[in-house]
matplotlib code that plots the C-alpha trace (Angstrom):
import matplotlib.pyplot as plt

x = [0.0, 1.4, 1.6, -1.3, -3.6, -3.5, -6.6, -6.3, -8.6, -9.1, -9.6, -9.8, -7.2, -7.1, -9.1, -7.0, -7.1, -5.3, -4.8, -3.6, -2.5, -2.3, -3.7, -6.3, -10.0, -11.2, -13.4, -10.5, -8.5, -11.4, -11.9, -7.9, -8.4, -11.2, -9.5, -6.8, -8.7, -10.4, -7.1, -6.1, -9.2, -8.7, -5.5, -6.5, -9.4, -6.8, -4.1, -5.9, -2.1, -0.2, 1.2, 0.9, 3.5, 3.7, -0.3, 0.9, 3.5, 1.5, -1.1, 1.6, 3.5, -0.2, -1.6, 1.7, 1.1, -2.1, -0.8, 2.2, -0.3, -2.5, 0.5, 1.5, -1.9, -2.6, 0.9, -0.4, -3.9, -1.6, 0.4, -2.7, -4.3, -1.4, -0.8, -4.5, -3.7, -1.1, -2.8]
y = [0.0, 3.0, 6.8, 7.9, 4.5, 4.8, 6.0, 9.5, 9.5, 13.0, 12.2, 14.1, 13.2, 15.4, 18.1, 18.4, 16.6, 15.0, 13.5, 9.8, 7.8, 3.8, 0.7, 0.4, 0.9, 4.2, 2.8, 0.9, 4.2, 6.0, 2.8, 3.5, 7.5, 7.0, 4.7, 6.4, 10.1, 8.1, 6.8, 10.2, 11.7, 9.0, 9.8, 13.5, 13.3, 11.6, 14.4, 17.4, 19.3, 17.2, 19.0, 17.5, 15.3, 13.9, 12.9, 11.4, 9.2, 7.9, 7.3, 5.4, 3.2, 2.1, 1.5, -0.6, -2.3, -3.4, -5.1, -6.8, -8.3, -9.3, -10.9, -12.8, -14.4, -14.6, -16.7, -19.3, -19.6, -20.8, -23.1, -24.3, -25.3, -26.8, -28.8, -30.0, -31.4, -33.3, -35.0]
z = [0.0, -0.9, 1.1, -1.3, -0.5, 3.4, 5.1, 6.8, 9.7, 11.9, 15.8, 19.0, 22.0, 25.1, 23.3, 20.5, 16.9, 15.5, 11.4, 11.7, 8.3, 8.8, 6.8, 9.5, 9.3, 10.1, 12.6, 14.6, 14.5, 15.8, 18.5, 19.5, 19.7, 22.4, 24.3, 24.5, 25.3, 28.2, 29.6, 29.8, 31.0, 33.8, 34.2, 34.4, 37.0, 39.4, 39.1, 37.6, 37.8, 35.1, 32.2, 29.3, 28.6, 31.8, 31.3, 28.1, 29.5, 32.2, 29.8, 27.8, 31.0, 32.1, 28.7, 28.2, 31.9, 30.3, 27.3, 29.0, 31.4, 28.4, 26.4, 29.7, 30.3, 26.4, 27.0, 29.6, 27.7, 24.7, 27.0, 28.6, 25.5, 24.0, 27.0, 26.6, 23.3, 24.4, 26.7]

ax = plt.figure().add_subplot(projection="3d")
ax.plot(x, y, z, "-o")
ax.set_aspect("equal")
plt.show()
């Protein structure tokens, strides 16, 4: 796919927009964009004084936190199953 065939989808972050360009369905970029503004906005309510790059790194570390801990039990579901199968 080429620069000119990627989809350019406008969101809103942290009241302010945004233009991201990826192969993904505008709808899944969209699904990201919120997800990401209500991390923040959770992030926000709890320490209404961060700037904004600290609210974006803490946004980032527990977003991360999330999907290490999803790998790791995504991880022993695998080993579970495979272990079924052996039996």
């Amino acid at each position: 796919m080429t620069e000119r065939e990627k989809n350019r989808i406008t969101v809103e972050i942290n009241n302010r927009t945004y233009t991201i360009m990826g192969n993904e369905p505008a709808s899944h970029v969209k699904l990201v964009a919120s997800l990401v503004d209500q991390k923040m906005n959770e992030i926000k309510d709890h320490n209404p004084h961060l700037d904004t790059t600290r609210l974006a790194v803490l946004t980032a570390v527990n977003t991360m936190n999330d999907y290490v801990k999803l790998k790791e039990d995504y991880a022993k579901l695998v080993g579970s199953i495979a272990r079924k199968e052996e039996k």
